[in-house]
VEXVO-139385 format. One line per field, with one value per residue (C-alpha): z, y, x; residue number from 1. Coordinates in steps of 0.5 Angstrom, whole numbers. Layout:
BEGIN
w = c(Z;...)
v = c(Y;...)
u = c(X;...)
pos = c(NUM;...)
//
This chain:
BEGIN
w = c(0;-2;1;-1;-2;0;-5;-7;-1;2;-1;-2;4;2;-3;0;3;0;0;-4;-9;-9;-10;-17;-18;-18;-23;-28;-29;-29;-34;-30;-23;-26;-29;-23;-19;-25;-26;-18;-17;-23;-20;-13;-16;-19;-13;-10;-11;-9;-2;0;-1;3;9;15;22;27;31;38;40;46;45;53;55;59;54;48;54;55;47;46;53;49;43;48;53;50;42;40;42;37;36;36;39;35;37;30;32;29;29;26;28;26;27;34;37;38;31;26;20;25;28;21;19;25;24;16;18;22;18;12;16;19;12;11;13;18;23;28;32;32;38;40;46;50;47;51;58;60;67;67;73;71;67;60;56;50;47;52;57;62;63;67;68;62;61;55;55;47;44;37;38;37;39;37;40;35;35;29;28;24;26;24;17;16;20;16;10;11;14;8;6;13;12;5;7;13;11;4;8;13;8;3;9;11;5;9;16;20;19;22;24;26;31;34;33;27;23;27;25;17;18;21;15;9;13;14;7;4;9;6;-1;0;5;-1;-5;-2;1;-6;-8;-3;-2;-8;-8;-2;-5;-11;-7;-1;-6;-12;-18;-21;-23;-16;-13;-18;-17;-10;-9;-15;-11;-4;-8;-11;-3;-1;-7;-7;1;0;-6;0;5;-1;-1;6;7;5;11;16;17;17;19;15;19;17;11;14;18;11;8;13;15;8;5;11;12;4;3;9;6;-2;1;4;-1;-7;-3;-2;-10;-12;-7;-11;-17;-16;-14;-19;-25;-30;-26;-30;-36;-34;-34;-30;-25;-24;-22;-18;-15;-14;-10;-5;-4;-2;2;6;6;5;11;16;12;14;21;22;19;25;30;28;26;33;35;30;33;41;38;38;46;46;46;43;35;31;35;31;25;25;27;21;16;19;18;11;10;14;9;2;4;5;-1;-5;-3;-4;-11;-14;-11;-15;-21;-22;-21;-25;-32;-31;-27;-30;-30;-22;-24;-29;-28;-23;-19;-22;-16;-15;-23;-24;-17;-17;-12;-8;-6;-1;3;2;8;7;8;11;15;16;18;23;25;26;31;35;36;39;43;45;53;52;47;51;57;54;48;55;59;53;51;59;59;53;56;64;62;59;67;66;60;61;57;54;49;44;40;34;35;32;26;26;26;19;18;19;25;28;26;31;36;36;37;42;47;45;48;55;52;49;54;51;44;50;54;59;58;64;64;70;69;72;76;74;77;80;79;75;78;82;79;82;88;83;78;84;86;79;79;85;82;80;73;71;66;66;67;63;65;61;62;58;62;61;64;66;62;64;59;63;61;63;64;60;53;53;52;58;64;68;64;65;72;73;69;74;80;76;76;82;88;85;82;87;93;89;85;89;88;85;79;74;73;66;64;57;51;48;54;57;51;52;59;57;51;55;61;56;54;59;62;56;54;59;57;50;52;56;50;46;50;51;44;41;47;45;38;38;42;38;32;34;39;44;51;51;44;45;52;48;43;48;52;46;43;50;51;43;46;52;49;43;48;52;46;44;51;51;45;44;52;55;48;46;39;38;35;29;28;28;34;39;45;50;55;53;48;45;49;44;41;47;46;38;37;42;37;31;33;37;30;26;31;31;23;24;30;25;19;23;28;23;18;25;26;19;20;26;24;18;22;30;32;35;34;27;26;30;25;19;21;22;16;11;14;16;9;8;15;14;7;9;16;11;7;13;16;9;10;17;16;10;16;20;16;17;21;24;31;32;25;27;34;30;25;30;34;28;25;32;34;26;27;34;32;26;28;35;37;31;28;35;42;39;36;42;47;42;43;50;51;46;46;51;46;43;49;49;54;53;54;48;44;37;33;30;22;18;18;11;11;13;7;8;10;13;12;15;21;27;29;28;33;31;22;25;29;23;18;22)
v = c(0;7;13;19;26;31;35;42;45;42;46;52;56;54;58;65;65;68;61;58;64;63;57;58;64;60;54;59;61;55;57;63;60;55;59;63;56;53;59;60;52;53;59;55;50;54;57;50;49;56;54;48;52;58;53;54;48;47;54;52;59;62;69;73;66;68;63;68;75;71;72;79;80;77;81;87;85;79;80;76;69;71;68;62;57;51;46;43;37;32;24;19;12;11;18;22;30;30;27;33;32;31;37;41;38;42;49;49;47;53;58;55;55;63;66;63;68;68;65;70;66;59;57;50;46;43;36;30;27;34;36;37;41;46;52;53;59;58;66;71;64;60;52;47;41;39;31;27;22;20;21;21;27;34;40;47;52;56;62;64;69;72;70;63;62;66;61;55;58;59;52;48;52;52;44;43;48;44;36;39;42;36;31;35;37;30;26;23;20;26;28;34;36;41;39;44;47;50;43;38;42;43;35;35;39;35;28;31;35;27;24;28;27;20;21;25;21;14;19;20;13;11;17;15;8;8;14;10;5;9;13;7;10;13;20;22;20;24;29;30;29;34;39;38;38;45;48;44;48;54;54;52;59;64;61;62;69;71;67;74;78;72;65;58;51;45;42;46;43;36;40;43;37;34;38;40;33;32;38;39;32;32;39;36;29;32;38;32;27;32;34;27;27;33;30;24;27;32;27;33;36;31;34;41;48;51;44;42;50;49;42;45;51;47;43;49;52;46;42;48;51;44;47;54;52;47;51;57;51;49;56;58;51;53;60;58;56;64;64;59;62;58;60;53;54;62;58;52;56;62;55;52;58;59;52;53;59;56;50;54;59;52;48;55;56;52;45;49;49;43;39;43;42;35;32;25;25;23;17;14;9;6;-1;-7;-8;-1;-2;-2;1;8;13;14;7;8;12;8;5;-3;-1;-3;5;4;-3;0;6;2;-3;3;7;0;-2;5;3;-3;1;8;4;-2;4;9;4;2;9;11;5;7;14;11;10;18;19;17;21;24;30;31;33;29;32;26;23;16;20;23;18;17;24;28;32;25;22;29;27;20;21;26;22;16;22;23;30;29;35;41;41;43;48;53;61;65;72;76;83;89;92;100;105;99;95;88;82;77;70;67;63;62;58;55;53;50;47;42;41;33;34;39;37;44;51;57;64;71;77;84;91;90;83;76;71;62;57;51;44;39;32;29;31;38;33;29;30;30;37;40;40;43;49;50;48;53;59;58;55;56;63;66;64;66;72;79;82;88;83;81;74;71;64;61;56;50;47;53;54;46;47;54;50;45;49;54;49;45;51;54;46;48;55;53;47;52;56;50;48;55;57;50;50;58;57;50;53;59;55;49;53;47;46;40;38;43;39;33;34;37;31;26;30;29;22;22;26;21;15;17;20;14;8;14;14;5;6;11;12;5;3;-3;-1;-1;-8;-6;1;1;6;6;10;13;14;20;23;29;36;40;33;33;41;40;34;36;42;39;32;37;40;35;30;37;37;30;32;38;34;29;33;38;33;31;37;39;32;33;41;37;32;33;26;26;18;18;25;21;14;19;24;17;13;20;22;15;14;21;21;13;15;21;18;12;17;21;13;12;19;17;9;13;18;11;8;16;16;21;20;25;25;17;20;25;20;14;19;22;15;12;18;18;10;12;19;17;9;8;15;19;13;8;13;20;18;13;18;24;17;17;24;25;32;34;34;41;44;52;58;61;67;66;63;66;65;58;57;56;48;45;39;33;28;22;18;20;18;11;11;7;4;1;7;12;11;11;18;21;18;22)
u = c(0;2;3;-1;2;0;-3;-3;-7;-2;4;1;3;11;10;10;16;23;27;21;23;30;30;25;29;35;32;29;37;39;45;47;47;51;56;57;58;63;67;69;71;75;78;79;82;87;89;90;97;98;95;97;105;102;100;104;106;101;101;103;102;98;95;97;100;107;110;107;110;117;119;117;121;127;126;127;132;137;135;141;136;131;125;126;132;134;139;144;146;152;152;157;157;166;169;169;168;175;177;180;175;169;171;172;165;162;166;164;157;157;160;154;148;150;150;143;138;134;139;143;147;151;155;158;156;163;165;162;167;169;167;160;160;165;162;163;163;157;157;153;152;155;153;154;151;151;149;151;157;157;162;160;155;157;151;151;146;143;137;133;129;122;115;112;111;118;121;118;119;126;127;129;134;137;136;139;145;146;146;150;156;156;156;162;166;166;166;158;162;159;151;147;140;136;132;126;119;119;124;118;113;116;116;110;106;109;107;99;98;101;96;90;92;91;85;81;84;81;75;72;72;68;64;62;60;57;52;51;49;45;41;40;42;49;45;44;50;55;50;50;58;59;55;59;67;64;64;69;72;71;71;78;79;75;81;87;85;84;91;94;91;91;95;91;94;95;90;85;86;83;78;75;75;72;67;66;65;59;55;55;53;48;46;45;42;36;35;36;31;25;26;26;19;16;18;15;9;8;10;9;16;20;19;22;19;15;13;21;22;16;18;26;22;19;24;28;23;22;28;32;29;31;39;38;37;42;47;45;47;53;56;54;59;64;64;65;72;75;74;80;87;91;92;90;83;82;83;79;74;74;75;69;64;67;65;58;57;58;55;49;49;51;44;39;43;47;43;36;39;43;37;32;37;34;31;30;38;38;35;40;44;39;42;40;35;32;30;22;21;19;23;16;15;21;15;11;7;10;17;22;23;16;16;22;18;12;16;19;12;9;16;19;20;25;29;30;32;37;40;41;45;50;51;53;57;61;62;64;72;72;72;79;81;89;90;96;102;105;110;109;115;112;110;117;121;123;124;131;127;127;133;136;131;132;140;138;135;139;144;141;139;132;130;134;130;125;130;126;128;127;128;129;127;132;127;126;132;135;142;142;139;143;141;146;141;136;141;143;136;135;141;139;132;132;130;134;140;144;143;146;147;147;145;145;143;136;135;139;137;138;137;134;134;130;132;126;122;118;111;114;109;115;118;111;112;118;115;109;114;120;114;111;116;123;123;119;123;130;128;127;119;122;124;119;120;118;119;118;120;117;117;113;108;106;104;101;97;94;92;89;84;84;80;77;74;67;66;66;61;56;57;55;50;46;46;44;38;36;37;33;29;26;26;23;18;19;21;23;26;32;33;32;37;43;41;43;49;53;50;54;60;61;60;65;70;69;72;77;80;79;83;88;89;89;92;87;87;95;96;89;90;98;100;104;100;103;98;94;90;92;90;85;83;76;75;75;71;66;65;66;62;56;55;54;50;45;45;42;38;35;34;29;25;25;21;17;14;13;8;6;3;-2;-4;-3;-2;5;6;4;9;15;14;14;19;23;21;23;30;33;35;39;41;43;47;51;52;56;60;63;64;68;72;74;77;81;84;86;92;96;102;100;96;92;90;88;85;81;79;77;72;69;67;65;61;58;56;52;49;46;44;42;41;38;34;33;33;30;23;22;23;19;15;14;13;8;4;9;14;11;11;11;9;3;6;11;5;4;-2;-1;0;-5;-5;-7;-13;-11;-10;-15;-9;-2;5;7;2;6;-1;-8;-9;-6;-8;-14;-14;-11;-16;-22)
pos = c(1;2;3;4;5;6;7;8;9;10;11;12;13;14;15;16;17;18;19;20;21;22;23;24;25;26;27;28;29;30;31;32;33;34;35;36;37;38;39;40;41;42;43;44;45;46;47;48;49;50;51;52;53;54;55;56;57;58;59;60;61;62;63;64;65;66;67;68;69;70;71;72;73;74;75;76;77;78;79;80;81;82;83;84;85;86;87;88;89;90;91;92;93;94;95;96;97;98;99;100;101;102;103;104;105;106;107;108;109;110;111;112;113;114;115;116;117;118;119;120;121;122;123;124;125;126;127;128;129;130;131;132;133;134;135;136;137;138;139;140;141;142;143;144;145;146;147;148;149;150;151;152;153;154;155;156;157;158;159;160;161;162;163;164;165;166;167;168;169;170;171;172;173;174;175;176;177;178;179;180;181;182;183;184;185;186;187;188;189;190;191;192;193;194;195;196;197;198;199;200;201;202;203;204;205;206;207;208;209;210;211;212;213;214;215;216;217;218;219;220;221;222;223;224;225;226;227;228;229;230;231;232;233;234;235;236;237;238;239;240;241;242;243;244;245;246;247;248;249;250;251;252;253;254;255;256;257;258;259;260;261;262;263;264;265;266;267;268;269;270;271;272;273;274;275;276;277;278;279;280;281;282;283;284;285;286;287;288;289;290;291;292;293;294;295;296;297;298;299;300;301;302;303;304;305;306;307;308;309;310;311;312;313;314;315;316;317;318;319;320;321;322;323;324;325;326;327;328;329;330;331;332;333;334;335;336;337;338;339;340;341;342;343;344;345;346;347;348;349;350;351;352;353;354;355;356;357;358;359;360;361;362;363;364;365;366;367;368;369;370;371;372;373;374;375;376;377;378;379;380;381;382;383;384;385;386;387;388;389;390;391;392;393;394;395;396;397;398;399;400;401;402;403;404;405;406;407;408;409;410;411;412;413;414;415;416;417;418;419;420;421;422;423;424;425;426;427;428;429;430;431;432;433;434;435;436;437;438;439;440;441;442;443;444;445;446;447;448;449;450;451;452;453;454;455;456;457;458;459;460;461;462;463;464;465;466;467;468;469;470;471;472;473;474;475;476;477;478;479;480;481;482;483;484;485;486;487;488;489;490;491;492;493;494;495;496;497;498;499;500;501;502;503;504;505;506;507;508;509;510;511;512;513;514;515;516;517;518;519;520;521;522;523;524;525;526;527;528;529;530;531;532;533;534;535;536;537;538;539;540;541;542;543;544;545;546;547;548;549;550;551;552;553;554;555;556;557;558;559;560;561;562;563;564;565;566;567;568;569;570;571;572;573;574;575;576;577;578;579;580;581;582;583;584;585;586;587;588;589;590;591;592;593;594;595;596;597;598;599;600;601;602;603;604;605;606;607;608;609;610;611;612;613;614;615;616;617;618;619;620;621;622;623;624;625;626;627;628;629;630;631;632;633;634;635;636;637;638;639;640;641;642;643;644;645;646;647;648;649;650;651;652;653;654;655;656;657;658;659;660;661;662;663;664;665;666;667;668;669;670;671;672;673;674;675;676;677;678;679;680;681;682;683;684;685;686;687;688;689;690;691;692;693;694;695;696;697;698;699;700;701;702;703;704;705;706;707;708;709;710;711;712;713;714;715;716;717;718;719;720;721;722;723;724;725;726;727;728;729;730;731;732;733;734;735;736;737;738;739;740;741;742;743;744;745;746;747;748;749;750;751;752;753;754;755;756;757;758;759;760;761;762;763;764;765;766;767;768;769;770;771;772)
//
């Protein structure tokens, strides 16, 4: 047994509103919308290659942090340390520090990488075996307590200077002068490597932008397949993935130019096309399938003309509506970002809303035209199965949506409460989670970064590419500062390995090395401890104290989001409650979805940290774990999985209350709702899980981290959650769901008669409740 449509009384108040114009205005310039459209992909495609050149290195950078005030404090008071302190380090498994050749190698190198720009100074490390504690002079400093013992290994102090992208566009220069003078002064006995943030960046950049490429690569493929598959025919799978690469496309052109007034990260090349494939998919999905409901509707739309403008402009005045919505929710997700200080998350957030606009201007334009050129072409290639069954027959009341919609009406106790259970089950080890930072040492390894590191802590001096700067402030009118307690204080600390000392008129400056890795637990303690115990017990008050580094900006880093992750989770959750809210005209809806996204955003962080944290997925995915989740990860994901788990919320409750203002009947509405939605939801859902596994086999972990949370919270939004635990609570609450204060009351729309019979009624009752 059909489904009946709805008839045109039924449709006649979309008519009236301005996305219903727009939508036929842009299918009656069909040749010129599109032209618009093609003529800003290709020129985004163009400027590609440009952008993937101008991305810069993951920005560690905290704006106002006391890491981000030490270096403008050195800029001022000991400028000879530059911006940025690098260590050039030289291996060579036969020859000794002591050996002439080797130690000509390390003069020449020096020399070399002196003439390159940006580098301001070079200064050698003592030879390992002297006496550690003796001071030794390096330049404006004096060291002692240095800890290395390998002969073969030979170390140069080195300050660059210039802001991030200077730094790392000047860095493979830098490398190529330093390995082809170590090589041809010591006929490749001796190698060298520059070891730091900018070289682990630089590294860390070509392995994410040759990730994504493959990622897209794979993620087109399959996207692809599971489009034609999920919507049953080639014509509306090419089309709807042709849609969405336009907006990442021209998303991707808006951030090449705005590249020249700001910097953006390589990872927000991965965030784009993330976000961008799942909300340009979940947007063109759901306005393609209400067009192809009007079509089949209104047969005479397949031939074009008028009918086809008519059946795109309902489909964007409904659909597109449910799109407008959705976008006003994930913008303001999107836009909490910009409250964290740390620079990556000003990016992301600016990458998103660009993605959220043109995804958004695509489906009331672009997505009208497209579809009225011809509206039989969605149908082509139609799979072998799906052949001689009309689009219709998938609303229909005997199949298989409805037949599930029916179930869950007349069983939605057992459901709600077994789907709750697993669901907090999942979210419990999230209890345990442990933040932290990892410099990607894994991934790094097989680069020449992590060839420099590896020797370093085969070295005993993995803590000096974390080398803590603290700079003592002359007080105003006053003589120099006396340092000689506090470095005497640093140097009993257990985890320190050296301490250098310097100073200029300005200020006295100490180089502080740890004993372990910047991203090591114990490093980050010993800044807490240097900021608040050492230095305030052996510094006079009179002398402003400051402590910075790589090392510092870690711990910086992670205390800023850390703090910042539950202000951005109360500014989610009261946008999404307000805006829901007025949206919707409903209390308890809002309520309800904020209420399954943190079921979502639990149960996903609860397997990630099973998996990454505890390590269970080491041996499948192909990582070596270290105890913890990476720090932004939580905050990023709770953003990224919070918007699109609402895009499915809206899409669904959207379609329910559509229903339920023609018929009144709130089981039959949520049964529809359900029975309309699942399949675009379900689609777009399995399109984003394809993107996701092509993200697995990176190198990169928290290219694996973010992948795996994205596919699990993907698989339980849009399957248990959206399609199982939503309209059976929406069941349970029945007329309360559209609760909403009298006072806040407005006249209610005109509601359209009842058609003689409604979309997948749940129940014998409830058919019968909508017949009368």
């Amino acid at each position: 047994m059909k489904a009946s449509q709805p008839g045109t009384a039924d449709r006649s108040h979309f008519t009236h509103s301005a996305l219903f114009r727009c939508g036929v205005a842009a299918a009656e310039n069909r040749w010129a919308v599109l032209s618009i459209w093609g003529f800003l992909a290709l020129a985004a495609l163009a400027l590609l290659p440009s952008l993937l050149h101008s991305l810069g290195s993951p920005p560690l950078s905290v704006r106002g942090a006391e890491s981000a005030r030490t270096t403008k404090a050195l800029q001022r008071d000991m400028p000879v340390l530059g911006t940025e302190q690098l260590l050039l380090v030289f291996h060579s498994d036969r020859l000794t520090a002591g050996d002439p050749i080797y130690r000509s190698t390390v003069d020449g190198t020096q020399e070399t990488l002196m003439r390159q720009p940006g580098v301001i100074i070079t200064k050698a490390f003592p030879a390992a075996g002297g006496d550690v504690s003796a001071p030794h002079p390096i330049g404006l400093f004096e060291v002692r307590g240095l800890s290395y013992r390998d002969p073969h290994n030979s170390y140069v102090f080195v300050s660059t200077y210039g802001d991030d992208r200077e730094r790392l566009a000047r860095y493979p220069a830098q490398r190529a002068a330093v390995e082809r003078a170590a090589r041809q002064a010591s006929g490749g006995r001796v190698s060298a490597f520059l070891v730091g943030e900018t070289p682990a960046n630089a590294d860390v950049r070509t392995l994410e932008i040759s990730s994504v490429r493959v990622v897209e690569g794979v993620a087109i493929v399959l996207s692809f397949l599971v489009l034609w598959i999920g919507l049953g025919a080639l014509g509306a799978a090419a089309l709807t993935l042709v849609l969405s690469a336009a907006t990442i496309l021209t998303a991707l052109g808006v951030i090449r130019v705005l590249d020249q007034v700001t910097t953006f990260d390589v990872f927000v090349l991965t965030a784009v096309s993330v976000v961008g494939l799942g909300i340009g998919i979940d947007y063109a999905l759901l306005i393609v399938s209400r067009f192809r409901e009007e079509v089949a509707a209104a047969p005479a739309a397949r031939r074009g003309g008028a009918d086809c403008a008519r059946a795109a402009g309902i489909a964007v005045a409904t659909a597109g509506r449910t799109v407008v919505y959705s976008a006003v929710i994930v913008a303001a997700a999107a836009a909490s970002l910009f409250i964290v200080k740390v620079s990556i998350f000003a990016e992301l957030a600016l990458a998103t809303l660009i993605v959220i606009v043109v995804a958004l201007a695509g489906s009331v334009t672009l997505l009208p035209a497209a579809l009225s050129v011809r509206p039989g072409l969605l149908d082509a290639g139609t799979l072998p199965w799906r052949r001689g069954r009309p689009y219709e027959a998938t609303f229909s009341d005997d199949g298989r949506w409805a037949r599930w919609a029916g179930h869950l009406m007349r069983r939605p106790w057992p459901y709600l409460i077994v789907i709750t259970a697993l669901l907090l089950l999942c979210a419990a080890p999230a209890l345990r989670l442990r933040l932290g930072a990892d410099l990607q040492r894994s991934a790094l390894s097989r680069t020449p970064t992590g060839t420099g590191i590896a020797v370093l802590e085969a070295d005993s001096f993995a803590g000096a590419e974390g080398t803590l700067i603290v700079d003592v402030r002359r007080p105003p009118g006053g003589p120099a500062p006396d340092v000689t307690r506090l470095a005497t204080a640093l140097e009993r600390d257990r985890q320190v390995d050296a301490v250098a000392v310097g100073g200029t008129r300005f200020a006295s400056v100490l180089l502080v090395v740890p004993r372990e890795a910047p991203d090591s637990p114990r490093t980050a303690a010993l800044v807490r401890r240097v900021r608040g115990e050492i230095a305030p017990a052996n510094v006079p008050r009179s002398s402003p104290v400051l402590v910075g580094g790589v090392s510092a900006l870690l711990v910086d880093a992670h205390d800023e989001l850390v703090r910042k992750l539950w202000w951005v989770l109360a500014l989610v959750l009261v946008s999404t409650l307000l805006i829901f809210a007025a949206l919707m005209r409903s209390v308890l809806i809002p309520l309800k979805a904020v209420v399954m996204n943190l079921l979502t955003c639990g149960s996903t962080l609860g397997l990630l940290v099973v998996t990454f944290q505890f390590g269970m997925g080491e041996r499948v995915l192909g990582f070596h774990g270290d105890g913890i989740i990476q720090v932004y990860l939580p905050l990023l994901l709770f953003a990224i999985v919070f918007g699109l788990s609402t895009d499915y919320e809206v899409f669904l409750v959207r379609r329910i209350q559509e229903i339920h203002r023609r018929t009144g009947d709130n089981t039959a509405s949520v049964a529809a709702g359900v029975q309309r939605t699942a399949r675009p939801i379900f689609v777009a859902a399995a399109v984003l899980v394809a993107v996701c596994v092509a993200l697995l086999p990176s190198p990169v972990v928290e290219l694996k981290e973010f992948g795996f949370a994205l596919l699990v919270a993907i698989v339980i939004d849009a399957t248990i959650v959206r399609l199982v635990l939503v309209p059976a609570l929406m069941r349970v609450l029945g007329r309360w769901n559209w609760w909403w204060p009298r006072p806040l009351r407005t006249a209610p729309p005109d509601r359209p008669p009842v058609p003689p019979r409604t979309v997948a009624a749940a129940s014998p009752e409830s058919r019968s409740l909508t017949e009368r």
